[in-house]
C-alpha positions in Angstrom: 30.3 -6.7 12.6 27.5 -5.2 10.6 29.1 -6.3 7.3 29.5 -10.1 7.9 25.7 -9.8 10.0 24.4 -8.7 6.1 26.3 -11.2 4.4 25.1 -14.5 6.3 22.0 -13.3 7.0 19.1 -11.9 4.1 17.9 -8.6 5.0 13.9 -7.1 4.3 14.2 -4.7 1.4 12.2 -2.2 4.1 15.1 -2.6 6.5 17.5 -2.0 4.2 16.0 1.1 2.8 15.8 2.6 6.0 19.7 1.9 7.0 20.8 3.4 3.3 18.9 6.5 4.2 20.1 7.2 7.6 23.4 6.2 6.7 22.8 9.1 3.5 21.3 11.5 6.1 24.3 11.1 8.6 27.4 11.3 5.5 25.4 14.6 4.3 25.3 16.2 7.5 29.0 14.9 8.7 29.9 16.7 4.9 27.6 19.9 5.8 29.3 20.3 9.2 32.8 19.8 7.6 32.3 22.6 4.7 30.7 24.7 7.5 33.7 24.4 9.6 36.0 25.2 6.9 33.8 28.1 5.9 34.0 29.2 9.1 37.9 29.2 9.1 38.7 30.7 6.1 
């Protein structure tokens, strides 16, 4: 939904920035919890 919403429609620079970051922020935790898990494991 998200993908064809950027496509048709131009999105502020700003807004765009901000989404890119909190989608960074969220993959790096998601990967910190994941190596802490298997830390934790092994």
């Amino acid at each position: 939904m998200s993908m064809t919403l950027t496509s048709s429609v131009p999105v502020q620079p700003t807004l765009r920035l901000a989404f890119a970051l909190s989608m960074g922020a969220a993959v790096s935790l998601g990967i910190t919890r994941i190596a802490y898990a298997l830390q934790e494991t092994s």
